[in-house]
C-alpha positions as CSV (number, residue, x, y, z in Angstrom):
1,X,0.0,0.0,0.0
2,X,1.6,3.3,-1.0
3,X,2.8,5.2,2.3
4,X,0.1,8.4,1.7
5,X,-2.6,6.0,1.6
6,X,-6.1,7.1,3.3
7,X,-5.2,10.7,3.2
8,X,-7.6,13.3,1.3
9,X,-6.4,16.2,-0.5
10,X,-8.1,19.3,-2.0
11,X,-6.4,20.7,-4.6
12,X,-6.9,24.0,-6.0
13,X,-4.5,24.8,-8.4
14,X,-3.7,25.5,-12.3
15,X,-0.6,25.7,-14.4
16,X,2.9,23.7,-12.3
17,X,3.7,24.5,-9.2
18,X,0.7,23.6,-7.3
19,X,-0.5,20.4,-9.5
20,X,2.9,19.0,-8.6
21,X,2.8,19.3,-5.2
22,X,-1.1,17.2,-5.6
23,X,1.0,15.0,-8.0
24,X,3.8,14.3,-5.5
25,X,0.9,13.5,-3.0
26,X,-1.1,11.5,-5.4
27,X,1.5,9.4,-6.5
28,X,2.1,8.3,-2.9
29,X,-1.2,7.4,-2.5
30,X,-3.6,10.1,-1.4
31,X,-6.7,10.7,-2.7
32,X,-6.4,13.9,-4.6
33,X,-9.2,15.5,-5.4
34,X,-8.9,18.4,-8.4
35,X,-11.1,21.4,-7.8
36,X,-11.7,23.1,-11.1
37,X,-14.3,25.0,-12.9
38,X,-17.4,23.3,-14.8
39,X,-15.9,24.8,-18.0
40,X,-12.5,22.8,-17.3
41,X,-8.9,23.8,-15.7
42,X,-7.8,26.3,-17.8
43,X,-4.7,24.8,-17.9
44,X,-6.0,22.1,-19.8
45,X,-6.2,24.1,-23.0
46,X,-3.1,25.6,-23.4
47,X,-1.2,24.9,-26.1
48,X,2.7,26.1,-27.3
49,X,5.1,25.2,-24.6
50,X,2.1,24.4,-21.9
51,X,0.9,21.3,-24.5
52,X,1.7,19.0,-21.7
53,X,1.1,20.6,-18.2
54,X,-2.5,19.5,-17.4
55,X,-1.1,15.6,-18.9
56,X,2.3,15.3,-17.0
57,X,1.2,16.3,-13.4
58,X,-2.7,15.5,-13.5
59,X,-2.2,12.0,-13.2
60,X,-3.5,9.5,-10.6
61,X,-6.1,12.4,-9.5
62,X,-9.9,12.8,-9.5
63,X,-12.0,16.1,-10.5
64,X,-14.6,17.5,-9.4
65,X,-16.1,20.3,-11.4
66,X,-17.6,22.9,-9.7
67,X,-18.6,26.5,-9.4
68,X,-17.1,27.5,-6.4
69,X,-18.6,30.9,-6.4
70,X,-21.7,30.1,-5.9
71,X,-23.8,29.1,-2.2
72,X,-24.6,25.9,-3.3
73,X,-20.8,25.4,-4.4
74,X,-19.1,27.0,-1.5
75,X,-21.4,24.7,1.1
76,X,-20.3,21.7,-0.9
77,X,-16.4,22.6,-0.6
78,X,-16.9,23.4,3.1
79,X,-18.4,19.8,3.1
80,X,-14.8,18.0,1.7
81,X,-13.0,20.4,4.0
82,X,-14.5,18.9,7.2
83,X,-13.2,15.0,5.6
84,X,-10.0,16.5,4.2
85,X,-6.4,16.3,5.6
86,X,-4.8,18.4,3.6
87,X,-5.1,21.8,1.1
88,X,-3.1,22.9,-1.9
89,X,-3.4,26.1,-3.6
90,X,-1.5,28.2,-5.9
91,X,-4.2,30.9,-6.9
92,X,-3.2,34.6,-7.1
93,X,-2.5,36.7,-3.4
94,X,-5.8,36.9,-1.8
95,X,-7.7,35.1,-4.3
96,X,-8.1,32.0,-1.4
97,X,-9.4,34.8,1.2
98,X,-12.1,36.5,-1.5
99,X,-13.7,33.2,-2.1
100,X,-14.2,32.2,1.5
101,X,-11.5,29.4,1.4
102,X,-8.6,31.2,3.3
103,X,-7.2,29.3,6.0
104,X,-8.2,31.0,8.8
105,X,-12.0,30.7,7.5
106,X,-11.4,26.9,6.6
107,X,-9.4,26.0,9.9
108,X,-13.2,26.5,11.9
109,X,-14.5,23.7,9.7
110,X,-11.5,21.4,10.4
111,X,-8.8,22.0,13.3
112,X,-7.0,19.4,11.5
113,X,-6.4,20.4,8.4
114,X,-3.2,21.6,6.7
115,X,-3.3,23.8,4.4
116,X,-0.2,24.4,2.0
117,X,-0.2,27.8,-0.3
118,X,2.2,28.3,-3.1
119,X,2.9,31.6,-3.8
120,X,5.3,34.0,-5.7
121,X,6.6,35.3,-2.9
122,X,6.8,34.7,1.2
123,X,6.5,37.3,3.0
124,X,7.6,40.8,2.4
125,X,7.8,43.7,0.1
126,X,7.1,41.5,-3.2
127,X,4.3,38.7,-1.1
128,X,1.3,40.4,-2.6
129,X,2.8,40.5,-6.4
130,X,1.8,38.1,-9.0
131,X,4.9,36.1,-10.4
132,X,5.5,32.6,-12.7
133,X,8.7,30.8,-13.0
134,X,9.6,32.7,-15.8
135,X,9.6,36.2,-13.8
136,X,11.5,34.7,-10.7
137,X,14.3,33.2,-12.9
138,X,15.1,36.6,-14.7
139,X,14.7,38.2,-11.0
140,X,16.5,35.7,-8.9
141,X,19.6,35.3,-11.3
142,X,18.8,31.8,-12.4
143,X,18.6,33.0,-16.4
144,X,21.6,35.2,-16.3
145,X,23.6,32.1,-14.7
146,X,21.9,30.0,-17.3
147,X,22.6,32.4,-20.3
148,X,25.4,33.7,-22.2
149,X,27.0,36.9,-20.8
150,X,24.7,39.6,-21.9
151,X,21.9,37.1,-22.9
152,X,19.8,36.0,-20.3
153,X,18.1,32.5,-20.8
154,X,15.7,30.9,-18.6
155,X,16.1,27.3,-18.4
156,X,14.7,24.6,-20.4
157,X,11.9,23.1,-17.7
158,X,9.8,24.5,-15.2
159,X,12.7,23.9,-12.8
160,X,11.4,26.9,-10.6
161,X,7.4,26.0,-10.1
162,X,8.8,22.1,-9.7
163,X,11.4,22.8,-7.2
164,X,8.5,25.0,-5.2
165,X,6.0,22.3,-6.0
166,X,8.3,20.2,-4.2
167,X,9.3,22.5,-1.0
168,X,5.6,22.7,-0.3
169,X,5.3,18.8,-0.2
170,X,8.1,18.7,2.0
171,X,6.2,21.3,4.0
172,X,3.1,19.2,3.7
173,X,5.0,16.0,5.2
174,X,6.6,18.2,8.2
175,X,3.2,19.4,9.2
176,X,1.6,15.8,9.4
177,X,4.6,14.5,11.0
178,X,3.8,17.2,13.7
179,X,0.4,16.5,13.5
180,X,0.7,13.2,14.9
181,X,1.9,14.9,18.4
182,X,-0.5,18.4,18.5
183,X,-3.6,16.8,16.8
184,X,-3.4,20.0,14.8
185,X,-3.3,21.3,11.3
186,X,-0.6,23.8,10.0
187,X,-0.2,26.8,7.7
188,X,2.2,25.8,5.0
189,X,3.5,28.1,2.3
190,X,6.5,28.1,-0.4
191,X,7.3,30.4,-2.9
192,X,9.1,30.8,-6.6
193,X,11.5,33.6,-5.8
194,X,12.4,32.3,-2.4
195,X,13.1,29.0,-4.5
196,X,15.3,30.4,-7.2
197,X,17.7,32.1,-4.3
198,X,18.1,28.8,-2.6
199,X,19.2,27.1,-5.8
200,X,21.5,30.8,-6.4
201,X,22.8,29.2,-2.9
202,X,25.9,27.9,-3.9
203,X,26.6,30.7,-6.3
204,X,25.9,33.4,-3.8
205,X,28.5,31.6,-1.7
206,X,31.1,31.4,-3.9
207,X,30.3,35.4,-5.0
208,X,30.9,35.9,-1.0
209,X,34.0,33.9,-1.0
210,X,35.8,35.5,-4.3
211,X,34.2,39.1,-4.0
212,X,34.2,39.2,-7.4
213,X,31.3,38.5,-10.1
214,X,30.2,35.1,-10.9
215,X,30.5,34.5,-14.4
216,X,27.2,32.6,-16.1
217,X,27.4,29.0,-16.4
218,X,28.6,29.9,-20.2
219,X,31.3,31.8,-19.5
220,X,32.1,29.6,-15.9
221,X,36.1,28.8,-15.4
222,X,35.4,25.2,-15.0
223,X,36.7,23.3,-11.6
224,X,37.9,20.2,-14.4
225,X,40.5,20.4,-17.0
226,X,38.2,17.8,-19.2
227,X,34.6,18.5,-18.7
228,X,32.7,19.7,-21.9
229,X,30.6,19.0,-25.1
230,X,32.9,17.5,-27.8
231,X,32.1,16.8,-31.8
232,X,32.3,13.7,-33.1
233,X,33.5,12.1,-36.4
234,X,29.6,11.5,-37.4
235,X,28.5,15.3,-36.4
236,X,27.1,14.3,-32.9
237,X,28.2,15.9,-29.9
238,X,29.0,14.2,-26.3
239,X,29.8,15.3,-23.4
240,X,32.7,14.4,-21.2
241,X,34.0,15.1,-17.7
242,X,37.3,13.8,-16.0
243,X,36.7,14.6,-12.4
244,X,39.7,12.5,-10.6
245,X,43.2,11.6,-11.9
246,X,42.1,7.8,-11.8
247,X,38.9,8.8,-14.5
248,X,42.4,11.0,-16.4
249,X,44.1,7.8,-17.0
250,X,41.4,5.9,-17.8
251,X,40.6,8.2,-20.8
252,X,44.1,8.6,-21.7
253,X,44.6,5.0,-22.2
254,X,40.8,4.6,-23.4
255,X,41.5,7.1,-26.3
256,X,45.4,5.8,-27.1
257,X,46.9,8.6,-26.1
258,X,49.6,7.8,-23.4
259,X,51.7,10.3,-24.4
260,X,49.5,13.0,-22.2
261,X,50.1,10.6,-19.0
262,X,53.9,11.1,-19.6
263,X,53.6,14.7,-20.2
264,X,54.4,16.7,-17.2
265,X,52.8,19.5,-18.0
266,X,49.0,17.5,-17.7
267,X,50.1,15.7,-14.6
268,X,47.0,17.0,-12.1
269,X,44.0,18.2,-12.7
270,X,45.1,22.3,-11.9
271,X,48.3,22.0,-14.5
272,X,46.0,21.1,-17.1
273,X,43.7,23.6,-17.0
274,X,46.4,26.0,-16.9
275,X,47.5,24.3,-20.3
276,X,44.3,24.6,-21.2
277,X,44.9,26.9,-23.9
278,X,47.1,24.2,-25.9
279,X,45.3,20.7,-24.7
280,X,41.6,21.4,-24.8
281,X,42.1,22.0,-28.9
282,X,44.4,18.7,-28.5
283,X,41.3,16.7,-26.9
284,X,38.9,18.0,-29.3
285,X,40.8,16.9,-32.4
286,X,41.3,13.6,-30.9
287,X,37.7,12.8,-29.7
288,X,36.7,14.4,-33.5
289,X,38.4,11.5,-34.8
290,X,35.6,8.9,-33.3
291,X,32.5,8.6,-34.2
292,X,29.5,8.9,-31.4
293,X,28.8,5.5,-30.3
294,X,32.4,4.8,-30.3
295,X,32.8,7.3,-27.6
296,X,30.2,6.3,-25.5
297,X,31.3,2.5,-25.9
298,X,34.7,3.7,-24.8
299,X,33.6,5.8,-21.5
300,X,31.5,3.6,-20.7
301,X,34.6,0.6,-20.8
302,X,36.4,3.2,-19.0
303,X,34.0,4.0,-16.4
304,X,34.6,7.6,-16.8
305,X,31.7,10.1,-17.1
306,X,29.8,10.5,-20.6
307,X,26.8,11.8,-22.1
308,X,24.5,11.4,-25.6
309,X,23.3,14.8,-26.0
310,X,19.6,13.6,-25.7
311,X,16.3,15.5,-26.9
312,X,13.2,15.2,-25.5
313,X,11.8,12.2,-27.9
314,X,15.2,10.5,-27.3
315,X,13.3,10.2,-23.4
316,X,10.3,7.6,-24.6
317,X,13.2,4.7,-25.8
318,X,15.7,5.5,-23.2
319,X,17.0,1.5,-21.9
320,X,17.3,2.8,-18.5
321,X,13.8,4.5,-18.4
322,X,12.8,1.4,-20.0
323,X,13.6,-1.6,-18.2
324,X,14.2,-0.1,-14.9
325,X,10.4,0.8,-15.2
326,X,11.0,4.2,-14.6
327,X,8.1,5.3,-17.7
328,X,4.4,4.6,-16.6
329,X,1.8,3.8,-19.6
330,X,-0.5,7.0,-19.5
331,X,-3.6,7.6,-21.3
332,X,-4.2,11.5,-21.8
333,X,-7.4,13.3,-21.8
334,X,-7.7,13.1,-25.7
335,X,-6.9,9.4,-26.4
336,X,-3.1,9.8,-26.6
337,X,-1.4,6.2,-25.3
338,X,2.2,7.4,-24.1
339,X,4.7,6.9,-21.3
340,X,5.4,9.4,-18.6
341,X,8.2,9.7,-15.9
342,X,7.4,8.0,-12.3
343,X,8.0,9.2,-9.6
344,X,11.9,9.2,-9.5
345,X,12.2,7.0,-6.4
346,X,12.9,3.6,-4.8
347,X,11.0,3.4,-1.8
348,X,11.1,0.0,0.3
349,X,8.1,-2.0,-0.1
350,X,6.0,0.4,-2.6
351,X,5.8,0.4,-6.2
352,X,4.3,4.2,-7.3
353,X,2.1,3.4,-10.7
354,X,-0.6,5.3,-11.9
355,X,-4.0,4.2,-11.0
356,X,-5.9,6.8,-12.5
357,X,-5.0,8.1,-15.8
358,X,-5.4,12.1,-15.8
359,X,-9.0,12.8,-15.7
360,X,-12.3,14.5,-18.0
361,X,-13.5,17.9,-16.7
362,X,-16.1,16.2,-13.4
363,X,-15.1,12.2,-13.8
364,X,-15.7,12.1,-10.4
365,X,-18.1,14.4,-9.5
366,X,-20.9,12.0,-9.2
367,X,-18.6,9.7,-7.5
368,X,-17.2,12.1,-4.5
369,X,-20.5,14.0,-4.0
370,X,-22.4,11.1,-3.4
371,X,-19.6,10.2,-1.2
372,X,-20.3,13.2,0.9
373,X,-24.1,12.2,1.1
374,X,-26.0,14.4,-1.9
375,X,-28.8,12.5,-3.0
376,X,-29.6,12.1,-7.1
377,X,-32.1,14.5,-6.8
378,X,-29.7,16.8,-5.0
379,X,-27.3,16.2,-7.8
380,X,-30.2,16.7,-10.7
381,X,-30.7,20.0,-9.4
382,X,-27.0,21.2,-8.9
383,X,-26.3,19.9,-12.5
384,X,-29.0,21.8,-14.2
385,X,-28.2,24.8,-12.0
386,X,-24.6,24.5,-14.0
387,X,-22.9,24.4,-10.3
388,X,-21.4,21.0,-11.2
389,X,-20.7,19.3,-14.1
390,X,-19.9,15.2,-14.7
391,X,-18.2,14.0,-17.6
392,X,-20.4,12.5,-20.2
């Protein structure tokens, strides 16, 4: 039995940040229960580089579509709050508080409950402004670190609403850890900027340690002689890094070349970076002289760091995704049969898989509000009001 099993969780969210932190807790085994609109999560419509939100983290969660502005809908919601362990939001500042399902209002229904809001901000000068990974990147120095010098970048995944998706679960299992003692629920918030300085951590450090600017990742001085993107014979590229003198002669004898173990000048790691300006053009003519899988077979004989410079699609045939059963079979919304990444861990005695594909707009409706004791003629009447819908 997965370890979250028998707990129930509210989610009102959209977009990533909050529907990971409900996918973290669904995939361990709570009951997750998807508050959005009759007319659908907007996420689920959005289309460029959101294609895949609503699929991805929506999985192994139930929806109930409802207008929560309404009486009737608001007396429903206050319902599941008094059966509910935990909350998850990530609407805008205040938005919570206007519809009646702030924490301090939902804390009088249930003493018990914890209730976890993801935010832009903590608290502060910025806590009441509206932000998305995007903004806190650019803001917290993630996308000049991640860009060229003078070119900013922001990085290639949600990294930011993840990361804070995750920080609010952690916050979520702290609070029912400590709920086991007081008996009592527990305010939890994270936030994107907050998020983005903690992963700045380490180059905020070593800006305090150098006083001088830190270069972007780019432009870095690297801490290895041998650790970089190299061509290949065939017009692929992969990456190598040499990060201890047993992995440099490993790769000196692995690519024939003992004539840069008896070189003094390369002897540790330090001397060859400051020959850097000679040997790095050396190593790049010599791994230009192999093709790409004779590189990787090589490493890999080696046992020295390597890397395929994957894209995305690469993901779906990966052998280690594959047979260590790291991909689950999904079915999305619209049909689509695919594989999608599990829950990256190995937890004694549990097996996460997906037991509910990502849901219609109201599959479960019907299902949780009888749960909660409406009647059919109750549900009749809230359905032709338009305060609920059920998928067809």
């Amino acid at each position: 039995m997965p370890p979250l099993s028998g707990l129930r969780v509210l989610e009102f969210t959209h977009a990533v940040m909050g529907p990971t932190t409900g996918l973290l807790l669904a995939d361990m085994g709570a009951e997750v229960i998807h508050i959005e609109p009759t007319s659908g999560d907007t996420t689920r419509y959005l289309k460029g580089f959101g294609t895949g939100y609503f699929p991805f983290y929506s999985r192994n969660k139930k929806s109930l579509a409802i207008d929560i502005k309404t009486p009737e809908g608001q007396g429903i919601i206050y319902k599941l709050v008094a059966s509910a362990d935990i909350l998850v939001e990530n609407f805008g500042p205040g938005t919570m508080d206007r519809l009646g399902y702030g924490y301090e209002k939902l804390k009088t229904h249930n003493s018990k409950l914890i209730y976890c809001s993801l935010k832009g901000f903590l608290s502060g000068p910025y806590e009441k402004r509206h932000a998305m990974d995007e903004v806190v990147q650019m803001m917290g120095g993630l996308a000049y670190m991640t860009g060229r010098p003078g070119d900013p970048l922001r990085a290639g995944t949600s990294i930011v609403d993840i990361t804070g998706g995750m920080f609010g679960y952690i916050g979520i299992l702290l609070a029912l850890y400590e709920r086991q003692t007081t008996g009592k629920g527990k305010f939890v918030k994270s936030a994107l900027f907050e998020t983005t300085a903690f992963l700045m951590g380490q180059h905020m450090a070593y800006a305090a340690i150098t006083q001088t600017p830190v270069p972007p990742m780019p432009a870095r001085v690297s801490a290895w002689s041998i650790y970089r993107i190299f061509d290949t014979a065939d017009h692929n590229q992969v990456f190598v890094g040499i990060i201890s003198e047993k992995h440099w002669e490993r790769f000196c004898q692995a690519f024939e070349r003992p004539d840069w173990l008896q070189n003094p000048e390369l002897k540790t790691n330090n001397e060859r970076i400051n020959a850097r300006e000679w040997f790095v053009p050396e190593v790049e003519n010599t791994l230009k002289s192999f093709t790409k899988q004779q590189i990787i077979e090589r490493c890999e004989a080696a046992d020295i760091p390597f890397a395929p410079i994957a894209t995305v699609e690469n993901l779906f045939d990966d052998i280690q995704l594959n047979e260590g059963g790291s991909l689950l079979e999904t079915t999305l919304p619209d049909g689509t049969h695919t594989k999608l990444p599990k829950f990256p861990l190995e937890y004694e005695g549990a097996d996460f898989q997906i037991f509910n594909n990502p849901p219609g707009v109201g599959a479960h409706t019907i299902e949780l509000l009888k749960a909660a004791g409406l009647s059919n003629h109750d549900l009749e009447i809230l359905t032709k009001k338009g305060i609920i819908k059920s998928q067809s």
